[in-house]
mmCIF entry with sequence, helices, sheets and N, C-alpha, C, O atoms, coordinates in Angstrom:
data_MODEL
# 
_entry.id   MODEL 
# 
_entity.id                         1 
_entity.type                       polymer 
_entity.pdbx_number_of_molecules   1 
# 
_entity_poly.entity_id                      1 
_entity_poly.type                           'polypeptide(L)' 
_entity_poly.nstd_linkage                   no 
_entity_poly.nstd_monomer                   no 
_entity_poly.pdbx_seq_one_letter_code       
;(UNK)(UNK)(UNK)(UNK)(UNK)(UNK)(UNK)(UNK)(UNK)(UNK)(UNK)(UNK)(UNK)(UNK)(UNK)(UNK)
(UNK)(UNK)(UNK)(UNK)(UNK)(UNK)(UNK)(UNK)(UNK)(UNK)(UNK)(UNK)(UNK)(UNK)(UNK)(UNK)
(UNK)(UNK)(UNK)(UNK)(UNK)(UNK)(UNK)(UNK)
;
_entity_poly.pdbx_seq_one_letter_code_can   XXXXXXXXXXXXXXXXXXXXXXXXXXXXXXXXXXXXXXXX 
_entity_poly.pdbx_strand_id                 A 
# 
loop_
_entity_poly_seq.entity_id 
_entity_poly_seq.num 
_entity_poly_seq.mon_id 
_entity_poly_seq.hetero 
1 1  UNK n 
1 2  UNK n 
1 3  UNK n 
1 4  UNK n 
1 5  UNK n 
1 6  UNK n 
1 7  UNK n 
1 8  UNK n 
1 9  UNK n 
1 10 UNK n 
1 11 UNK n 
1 12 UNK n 
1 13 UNK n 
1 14 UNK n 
1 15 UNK n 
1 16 UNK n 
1 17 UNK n 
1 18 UNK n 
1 19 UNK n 
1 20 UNK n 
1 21 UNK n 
1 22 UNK n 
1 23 UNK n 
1 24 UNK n 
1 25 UNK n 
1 26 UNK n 
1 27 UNK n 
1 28 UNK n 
1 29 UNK n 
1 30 UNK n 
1 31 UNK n 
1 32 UNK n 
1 33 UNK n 
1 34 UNK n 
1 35 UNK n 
1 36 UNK n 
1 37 UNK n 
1 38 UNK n 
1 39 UNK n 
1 40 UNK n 
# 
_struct_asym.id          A 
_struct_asym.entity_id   1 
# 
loop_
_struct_conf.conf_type_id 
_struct_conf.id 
_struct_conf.pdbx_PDB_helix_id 
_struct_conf.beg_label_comp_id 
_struct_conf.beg_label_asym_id 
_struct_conf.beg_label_seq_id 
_struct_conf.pdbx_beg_PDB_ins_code 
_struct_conf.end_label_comp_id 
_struct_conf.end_label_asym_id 
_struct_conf.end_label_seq_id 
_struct_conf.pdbx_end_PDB_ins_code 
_struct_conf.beg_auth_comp_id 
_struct_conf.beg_auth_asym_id 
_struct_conf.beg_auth_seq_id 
_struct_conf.end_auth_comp_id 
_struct_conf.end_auth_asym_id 
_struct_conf.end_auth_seq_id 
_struct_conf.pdbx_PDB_helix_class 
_struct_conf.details 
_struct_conf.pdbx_PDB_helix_length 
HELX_P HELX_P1 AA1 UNK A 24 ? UNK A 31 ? UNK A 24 UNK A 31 1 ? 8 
HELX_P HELX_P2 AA2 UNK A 37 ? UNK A 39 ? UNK A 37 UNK A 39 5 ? 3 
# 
_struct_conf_type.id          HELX_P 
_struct_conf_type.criteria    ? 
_struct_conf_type.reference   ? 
# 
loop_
_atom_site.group_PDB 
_atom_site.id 
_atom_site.type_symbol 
_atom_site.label_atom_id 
_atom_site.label_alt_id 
_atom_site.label_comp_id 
_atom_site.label_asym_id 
_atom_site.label_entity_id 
_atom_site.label_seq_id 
_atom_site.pdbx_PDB_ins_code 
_atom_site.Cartn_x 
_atom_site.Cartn_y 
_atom_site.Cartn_z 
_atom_site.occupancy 
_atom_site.B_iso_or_equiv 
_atom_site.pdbx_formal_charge 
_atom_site.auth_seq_id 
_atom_site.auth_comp_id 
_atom_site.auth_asym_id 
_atom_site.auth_atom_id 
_atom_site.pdbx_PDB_model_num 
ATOM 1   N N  . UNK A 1 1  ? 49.460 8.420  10.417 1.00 0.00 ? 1  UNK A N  1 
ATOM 2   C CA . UNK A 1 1  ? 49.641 9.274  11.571 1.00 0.00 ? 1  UNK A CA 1 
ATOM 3   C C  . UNK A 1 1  ? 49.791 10.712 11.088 1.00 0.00 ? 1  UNK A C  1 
ATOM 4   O O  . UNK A 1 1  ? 50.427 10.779 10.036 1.00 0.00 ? 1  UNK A O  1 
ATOM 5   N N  . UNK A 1 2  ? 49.504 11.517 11.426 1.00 0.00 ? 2  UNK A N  1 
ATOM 6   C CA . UNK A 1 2  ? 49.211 12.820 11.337 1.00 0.00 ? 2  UNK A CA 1 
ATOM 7   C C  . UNK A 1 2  ? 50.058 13.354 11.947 1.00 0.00 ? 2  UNK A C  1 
ATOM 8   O O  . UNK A 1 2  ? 50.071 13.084 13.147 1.00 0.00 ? 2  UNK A O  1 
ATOM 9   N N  . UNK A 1 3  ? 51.314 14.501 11.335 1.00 0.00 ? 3  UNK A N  1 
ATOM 10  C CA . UNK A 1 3  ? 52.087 15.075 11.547 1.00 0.00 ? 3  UNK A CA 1 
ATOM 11  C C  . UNK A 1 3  ? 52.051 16.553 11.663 1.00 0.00 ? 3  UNK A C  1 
ATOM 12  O O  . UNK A 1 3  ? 53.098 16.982 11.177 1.00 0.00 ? 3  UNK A O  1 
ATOM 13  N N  . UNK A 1 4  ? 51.254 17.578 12.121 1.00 0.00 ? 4  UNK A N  1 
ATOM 14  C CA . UNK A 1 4  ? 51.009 18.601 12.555 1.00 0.00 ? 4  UNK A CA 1 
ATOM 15  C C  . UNK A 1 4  ? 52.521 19.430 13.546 1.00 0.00 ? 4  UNK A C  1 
ATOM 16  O O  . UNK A 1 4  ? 52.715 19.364 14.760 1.00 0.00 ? 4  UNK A O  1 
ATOM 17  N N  . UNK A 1 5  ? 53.419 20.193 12.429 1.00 0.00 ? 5  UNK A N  1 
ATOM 18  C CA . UNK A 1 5  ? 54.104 20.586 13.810 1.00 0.00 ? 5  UNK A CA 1 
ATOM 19  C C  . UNK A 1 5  ? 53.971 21.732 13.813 1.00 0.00 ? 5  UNK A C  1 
ATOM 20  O O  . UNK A 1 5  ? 54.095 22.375 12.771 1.00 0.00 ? 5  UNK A O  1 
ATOM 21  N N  . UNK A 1 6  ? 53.675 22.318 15.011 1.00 0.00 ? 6  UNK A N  1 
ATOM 22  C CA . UNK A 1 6  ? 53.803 23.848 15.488 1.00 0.00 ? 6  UNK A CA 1 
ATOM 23  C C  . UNK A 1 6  ? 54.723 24.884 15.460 1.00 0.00 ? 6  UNK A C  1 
ATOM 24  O O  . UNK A 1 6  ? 54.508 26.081 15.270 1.00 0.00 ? 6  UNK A O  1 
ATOM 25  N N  . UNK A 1 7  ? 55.787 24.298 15.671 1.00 0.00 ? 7  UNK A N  1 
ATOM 26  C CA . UNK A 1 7  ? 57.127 24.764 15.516 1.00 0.00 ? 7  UNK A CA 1 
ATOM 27  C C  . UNK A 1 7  ? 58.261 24.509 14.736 1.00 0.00 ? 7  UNK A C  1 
ATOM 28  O O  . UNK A 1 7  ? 58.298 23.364 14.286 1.00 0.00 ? 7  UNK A O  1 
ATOM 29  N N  . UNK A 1 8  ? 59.304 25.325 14.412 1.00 0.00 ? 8  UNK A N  1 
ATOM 30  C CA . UNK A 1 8  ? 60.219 25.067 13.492 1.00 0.00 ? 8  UNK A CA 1 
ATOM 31  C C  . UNK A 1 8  ? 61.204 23.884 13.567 1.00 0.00 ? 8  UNK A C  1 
ATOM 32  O O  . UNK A 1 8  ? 61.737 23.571 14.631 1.00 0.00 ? 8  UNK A O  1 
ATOM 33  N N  . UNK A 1 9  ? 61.404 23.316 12.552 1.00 0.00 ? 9  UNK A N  1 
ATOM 34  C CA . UNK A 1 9  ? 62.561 22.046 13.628 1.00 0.00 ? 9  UNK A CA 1 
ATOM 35  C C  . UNK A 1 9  ? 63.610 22.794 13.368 1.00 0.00 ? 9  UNK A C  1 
ATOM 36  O O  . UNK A 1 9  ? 63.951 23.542 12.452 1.00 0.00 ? 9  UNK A O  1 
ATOM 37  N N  . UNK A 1 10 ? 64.144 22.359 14.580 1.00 0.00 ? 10 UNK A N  1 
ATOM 38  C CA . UNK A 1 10 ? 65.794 22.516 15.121 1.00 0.00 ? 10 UNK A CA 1 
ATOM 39  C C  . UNK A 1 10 ? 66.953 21.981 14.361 1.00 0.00 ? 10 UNK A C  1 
ATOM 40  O O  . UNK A 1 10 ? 68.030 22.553 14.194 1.00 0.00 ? 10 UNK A O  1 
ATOM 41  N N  . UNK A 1 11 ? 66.615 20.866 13.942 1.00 0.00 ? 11 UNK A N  1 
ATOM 42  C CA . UNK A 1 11 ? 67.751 19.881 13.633 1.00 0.00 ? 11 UNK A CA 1 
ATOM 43  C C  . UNK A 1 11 ? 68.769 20.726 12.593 1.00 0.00 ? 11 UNK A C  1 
ATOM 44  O O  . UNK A 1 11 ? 68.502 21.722 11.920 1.00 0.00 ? 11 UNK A O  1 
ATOM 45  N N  . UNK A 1 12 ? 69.813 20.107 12.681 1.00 0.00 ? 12 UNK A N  1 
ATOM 46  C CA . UNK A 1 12 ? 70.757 20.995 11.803 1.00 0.00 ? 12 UNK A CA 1 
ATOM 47  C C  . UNK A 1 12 ? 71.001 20.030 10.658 1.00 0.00 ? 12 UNK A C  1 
ATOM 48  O O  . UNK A 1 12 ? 71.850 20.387 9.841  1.00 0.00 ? 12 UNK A O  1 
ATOM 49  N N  . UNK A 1 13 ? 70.275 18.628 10.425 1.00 0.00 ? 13 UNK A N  1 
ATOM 50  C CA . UNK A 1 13 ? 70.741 17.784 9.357  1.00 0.00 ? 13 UNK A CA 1 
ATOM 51  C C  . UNK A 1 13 ? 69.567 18.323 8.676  1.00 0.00 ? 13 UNK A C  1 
ATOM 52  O O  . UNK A 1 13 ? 68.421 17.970 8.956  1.00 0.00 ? 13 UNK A O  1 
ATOM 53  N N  . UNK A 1 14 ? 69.912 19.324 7.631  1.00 0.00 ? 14 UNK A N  1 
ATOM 54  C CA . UNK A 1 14 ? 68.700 19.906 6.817  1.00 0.00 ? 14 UNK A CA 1 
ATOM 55  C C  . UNK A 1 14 ? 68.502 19.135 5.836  1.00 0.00 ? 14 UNK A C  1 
ATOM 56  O O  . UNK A 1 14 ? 67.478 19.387 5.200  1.00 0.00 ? 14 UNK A O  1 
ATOM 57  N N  . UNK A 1 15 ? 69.619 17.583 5.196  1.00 0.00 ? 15 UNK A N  1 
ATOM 58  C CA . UNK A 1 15 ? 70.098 16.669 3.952  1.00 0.00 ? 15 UNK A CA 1 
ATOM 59  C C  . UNK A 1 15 ? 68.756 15.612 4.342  1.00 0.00 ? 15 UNK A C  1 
ATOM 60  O O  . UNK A 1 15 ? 67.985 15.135 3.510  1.00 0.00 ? 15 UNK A O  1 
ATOM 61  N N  . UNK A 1 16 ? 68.715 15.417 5.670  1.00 0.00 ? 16 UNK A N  1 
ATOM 62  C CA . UNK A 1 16 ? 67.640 14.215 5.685  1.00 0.00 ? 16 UNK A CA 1 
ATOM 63  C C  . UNK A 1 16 ? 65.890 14.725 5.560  1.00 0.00 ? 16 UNK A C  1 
ATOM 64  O O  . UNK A 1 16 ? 65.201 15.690 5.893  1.00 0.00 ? 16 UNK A O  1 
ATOM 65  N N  . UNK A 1 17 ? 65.695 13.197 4.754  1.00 0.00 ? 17 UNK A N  1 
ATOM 66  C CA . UNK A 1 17 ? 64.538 13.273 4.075  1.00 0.00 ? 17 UNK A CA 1 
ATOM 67  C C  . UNK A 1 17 ? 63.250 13.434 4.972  1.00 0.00 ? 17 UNK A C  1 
ATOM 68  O O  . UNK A 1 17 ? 62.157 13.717 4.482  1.00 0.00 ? 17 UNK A O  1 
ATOM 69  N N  . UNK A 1 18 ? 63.477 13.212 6.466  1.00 0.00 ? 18 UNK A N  1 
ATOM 70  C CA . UNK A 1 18 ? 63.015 13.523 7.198  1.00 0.00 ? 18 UNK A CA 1 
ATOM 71  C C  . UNK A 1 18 ? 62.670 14.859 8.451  1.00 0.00 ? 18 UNK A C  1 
ATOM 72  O O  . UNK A 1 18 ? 62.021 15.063 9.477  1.00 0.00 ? 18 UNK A O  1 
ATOM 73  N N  . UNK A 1 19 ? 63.695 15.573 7.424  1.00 0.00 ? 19 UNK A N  1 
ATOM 74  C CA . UNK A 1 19 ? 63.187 17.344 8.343  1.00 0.00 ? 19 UNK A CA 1 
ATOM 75  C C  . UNK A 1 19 ? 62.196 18.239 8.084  1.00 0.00 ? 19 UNK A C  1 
ATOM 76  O O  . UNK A 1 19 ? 61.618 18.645 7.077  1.00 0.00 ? 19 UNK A O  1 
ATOM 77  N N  . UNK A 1 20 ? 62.156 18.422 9.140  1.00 0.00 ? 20 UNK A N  1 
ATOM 78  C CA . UNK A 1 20 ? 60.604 19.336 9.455  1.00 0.00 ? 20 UNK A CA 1 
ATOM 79  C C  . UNK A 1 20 ? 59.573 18.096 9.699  1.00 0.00 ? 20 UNK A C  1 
ATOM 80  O O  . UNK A 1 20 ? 58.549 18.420 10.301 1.00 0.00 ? 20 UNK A O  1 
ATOM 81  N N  . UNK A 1 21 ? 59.674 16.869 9.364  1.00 0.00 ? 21 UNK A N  1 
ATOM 82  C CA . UNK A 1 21 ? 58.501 16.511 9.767  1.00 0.00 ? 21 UNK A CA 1 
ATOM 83  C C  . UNK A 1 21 ? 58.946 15.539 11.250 1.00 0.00 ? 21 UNK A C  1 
ATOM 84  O O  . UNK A 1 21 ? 59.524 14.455 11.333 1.00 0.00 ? 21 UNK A O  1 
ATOM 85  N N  . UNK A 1 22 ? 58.448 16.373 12.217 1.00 0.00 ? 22 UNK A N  1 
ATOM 86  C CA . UNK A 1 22 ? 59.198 15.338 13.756 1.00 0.00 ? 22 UNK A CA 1 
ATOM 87  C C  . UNK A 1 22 ? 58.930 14.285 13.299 1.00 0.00 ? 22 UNK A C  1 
ATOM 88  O O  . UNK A 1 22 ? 59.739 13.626 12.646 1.00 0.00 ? 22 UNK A O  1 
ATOM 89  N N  . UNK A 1 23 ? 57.314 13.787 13.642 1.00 0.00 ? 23 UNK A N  1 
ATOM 90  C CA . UNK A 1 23 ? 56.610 12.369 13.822 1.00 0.00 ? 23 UNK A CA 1 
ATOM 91  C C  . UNK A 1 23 ? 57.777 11.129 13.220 1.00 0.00 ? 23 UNK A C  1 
ATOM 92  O O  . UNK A 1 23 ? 58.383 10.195 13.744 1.00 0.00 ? 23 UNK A O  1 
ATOM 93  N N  . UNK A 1 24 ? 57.689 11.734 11.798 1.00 0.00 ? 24 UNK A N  1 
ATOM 94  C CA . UNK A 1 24 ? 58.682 10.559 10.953 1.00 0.00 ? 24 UNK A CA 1 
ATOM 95  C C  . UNK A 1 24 ? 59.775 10.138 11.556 1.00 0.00 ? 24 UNK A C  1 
ATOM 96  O O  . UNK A 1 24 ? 60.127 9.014  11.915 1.00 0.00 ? 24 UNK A O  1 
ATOM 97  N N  . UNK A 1 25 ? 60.575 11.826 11.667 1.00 0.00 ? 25 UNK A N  1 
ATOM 98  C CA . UNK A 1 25 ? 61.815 11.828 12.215 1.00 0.00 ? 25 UNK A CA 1 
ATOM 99  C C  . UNK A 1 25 ? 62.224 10.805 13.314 1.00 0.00 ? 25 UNK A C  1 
ATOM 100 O O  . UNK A 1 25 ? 62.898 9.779  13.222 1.00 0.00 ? 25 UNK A O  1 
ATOM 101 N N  . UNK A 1 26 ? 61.474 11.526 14.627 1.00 0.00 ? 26 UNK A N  1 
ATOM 102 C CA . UNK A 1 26 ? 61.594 10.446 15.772 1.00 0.00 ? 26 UNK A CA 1 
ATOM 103 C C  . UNK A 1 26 ? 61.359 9.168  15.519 1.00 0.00 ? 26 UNK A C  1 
ATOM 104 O O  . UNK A 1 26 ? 62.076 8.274  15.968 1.00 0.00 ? 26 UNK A O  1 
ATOM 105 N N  . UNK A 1 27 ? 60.188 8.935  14.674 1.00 0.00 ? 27 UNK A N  1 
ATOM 106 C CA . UNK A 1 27 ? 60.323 7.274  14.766 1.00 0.00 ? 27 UNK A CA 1 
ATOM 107 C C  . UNK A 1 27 ? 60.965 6.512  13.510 1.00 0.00 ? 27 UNK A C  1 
ATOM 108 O O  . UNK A 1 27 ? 60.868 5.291  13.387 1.00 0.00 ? 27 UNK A O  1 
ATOM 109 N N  . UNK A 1 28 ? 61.505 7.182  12.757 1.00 0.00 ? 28 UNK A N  1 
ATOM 110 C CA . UNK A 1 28 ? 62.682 6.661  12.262 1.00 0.00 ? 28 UNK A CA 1 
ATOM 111 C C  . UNK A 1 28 ? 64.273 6.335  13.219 1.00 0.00 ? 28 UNK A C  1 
ATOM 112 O O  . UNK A 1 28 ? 64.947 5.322  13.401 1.00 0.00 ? 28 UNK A O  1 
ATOM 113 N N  . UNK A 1 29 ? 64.363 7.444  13.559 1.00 0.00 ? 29 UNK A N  1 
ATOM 114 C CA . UNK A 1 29 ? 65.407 7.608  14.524 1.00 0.00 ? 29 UNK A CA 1 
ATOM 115 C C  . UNK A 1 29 ? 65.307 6.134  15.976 1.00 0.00 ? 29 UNK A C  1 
ATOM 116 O O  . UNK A 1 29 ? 66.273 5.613  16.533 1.00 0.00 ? 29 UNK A O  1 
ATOM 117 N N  . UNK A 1 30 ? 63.905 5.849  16.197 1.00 0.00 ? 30 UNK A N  1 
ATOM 118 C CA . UNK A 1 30 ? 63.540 4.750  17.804 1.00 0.00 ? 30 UNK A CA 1 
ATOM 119 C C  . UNK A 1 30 ? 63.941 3.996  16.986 1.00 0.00 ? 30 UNK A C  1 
ATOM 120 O O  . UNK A 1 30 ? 65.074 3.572  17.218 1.00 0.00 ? 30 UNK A O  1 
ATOM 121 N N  . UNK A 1 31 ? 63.293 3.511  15.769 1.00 0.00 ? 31 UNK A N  1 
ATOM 122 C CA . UNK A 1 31 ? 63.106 2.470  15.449 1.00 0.00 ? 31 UNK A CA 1 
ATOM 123 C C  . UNK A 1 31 ? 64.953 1.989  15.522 1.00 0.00 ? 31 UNK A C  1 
ATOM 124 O O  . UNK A 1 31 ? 65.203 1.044  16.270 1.00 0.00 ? 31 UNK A O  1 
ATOM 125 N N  . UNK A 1 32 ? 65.818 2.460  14.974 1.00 0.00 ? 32 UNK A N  1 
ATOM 126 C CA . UNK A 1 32 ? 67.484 2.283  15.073 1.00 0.00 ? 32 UNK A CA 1 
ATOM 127 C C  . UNK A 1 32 ? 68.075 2.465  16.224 1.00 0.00 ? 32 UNK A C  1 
ATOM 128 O O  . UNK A 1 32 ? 69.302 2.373  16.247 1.00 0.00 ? 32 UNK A O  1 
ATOM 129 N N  . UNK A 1 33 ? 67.483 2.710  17.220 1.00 0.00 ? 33 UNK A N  1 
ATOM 130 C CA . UNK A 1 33 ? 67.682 2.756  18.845 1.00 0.00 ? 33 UNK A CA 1 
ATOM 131 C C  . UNK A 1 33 ? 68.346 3.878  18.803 1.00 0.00 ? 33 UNK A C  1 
ATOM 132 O O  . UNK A 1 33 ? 69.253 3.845  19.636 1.00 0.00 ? 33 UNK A O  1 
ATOM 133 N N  . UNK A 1 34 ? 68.309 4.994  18.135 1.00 0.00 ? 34 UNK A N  1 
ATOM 134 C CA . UNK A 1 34 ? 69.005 6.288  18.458 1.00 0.00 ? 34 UNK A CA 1 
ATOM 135 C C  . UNK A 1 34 ? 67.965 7.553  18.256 1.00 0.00 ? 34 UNK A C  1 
ATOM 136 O O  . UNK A 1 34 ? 66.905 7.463  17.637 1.00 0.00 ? 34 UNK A O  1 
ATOM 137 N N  . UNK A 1 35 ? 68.463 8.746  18.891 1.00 0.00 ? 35 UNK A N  1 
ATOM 138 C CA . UNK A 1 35 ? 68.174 9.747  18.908 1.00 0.00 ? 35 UNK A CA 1 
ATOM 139 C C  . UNK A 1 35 ? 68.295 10.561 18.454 1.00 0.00 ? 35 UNK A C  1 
ATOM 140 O O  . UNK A 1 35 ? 69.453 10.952 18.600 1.00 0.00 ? 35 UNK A O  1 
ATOM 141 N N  . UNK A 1 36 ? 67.270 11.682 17.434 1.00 0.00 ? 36 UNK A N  1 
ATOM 142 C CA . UNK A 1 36 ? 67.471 12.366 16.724 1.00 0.00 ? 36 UNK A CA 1 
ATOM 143 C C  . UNK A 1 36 ? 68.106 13.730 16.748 1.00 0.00 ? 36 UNK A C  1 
ATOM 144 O O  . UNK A 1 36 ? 67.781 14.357 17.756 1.00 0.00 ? 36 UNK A O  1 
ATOM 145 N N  . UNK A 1 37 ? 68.690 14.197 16.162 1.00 0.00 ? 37 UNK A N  1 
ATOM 146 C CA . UNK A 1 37 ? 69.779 15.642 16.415 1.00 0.00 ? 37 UNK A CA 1 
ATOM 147 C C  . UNK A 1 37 ? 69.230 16.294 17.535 1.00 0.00 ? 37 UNK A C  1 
ATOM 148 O O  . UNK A 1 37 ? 69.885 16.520 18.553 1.00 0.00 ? 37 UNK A O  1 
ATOM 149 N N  . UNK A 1 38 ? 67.693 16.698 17.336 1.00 0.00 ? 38 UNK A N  1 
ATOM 150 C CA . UNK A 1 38 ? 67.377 17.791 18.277 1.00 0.00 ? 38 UNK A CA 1 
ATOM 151 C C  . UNK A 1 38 ? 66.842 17.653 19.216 1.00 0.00 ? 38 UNK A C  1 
ATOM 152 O O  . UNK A 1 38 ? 66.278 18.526 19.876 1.00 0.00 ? 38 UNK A O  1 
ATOM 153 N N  . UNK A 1 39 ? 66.980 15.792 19.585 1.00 0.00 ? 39 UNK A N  1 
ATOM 154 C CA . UNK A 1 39 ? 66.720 15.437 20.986 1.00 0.00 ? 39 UNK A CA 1 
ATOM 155 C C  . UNK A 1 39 ? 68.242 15.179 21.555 1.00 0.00 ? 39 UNK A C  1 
ATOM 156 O O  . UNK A 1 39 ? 68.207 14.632 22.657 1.00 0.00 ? 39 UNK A O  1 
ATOM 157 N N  . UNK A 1 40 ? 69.336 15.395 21.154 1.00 0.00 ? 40 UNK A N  1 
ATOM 158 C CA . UNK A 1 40 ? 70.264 15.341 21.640 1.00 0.00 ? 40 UNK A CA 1 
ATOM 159 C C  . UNK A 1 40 ? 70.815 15.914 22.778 1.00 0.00 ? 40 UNK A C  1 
ATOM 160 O O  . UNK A 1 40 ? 71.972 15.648 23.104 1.00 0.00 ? 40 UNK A O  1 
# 
């Protein structure tokens, strides 16, 4: 899947291995039934 983001991420957990890239992010985050910082 192709992760193209336009914009800066928000999130303030700058430690996870998953910032800046949404795509991952979010579906790391569904897959554990929770929501990621900067959909909070």
């Amino acid at each position: 899947m192709a992760c193209d983001n336009t914009h800066p991420c928000p999130c303030v957990n700058t430690a996870c291995s998953n910032h800046g890239k949404c795509c991952d992010c979010v579906a790391a985050h569904k897959g554990g039934g929770e929501l990621p910082a900067c959909l909070r």
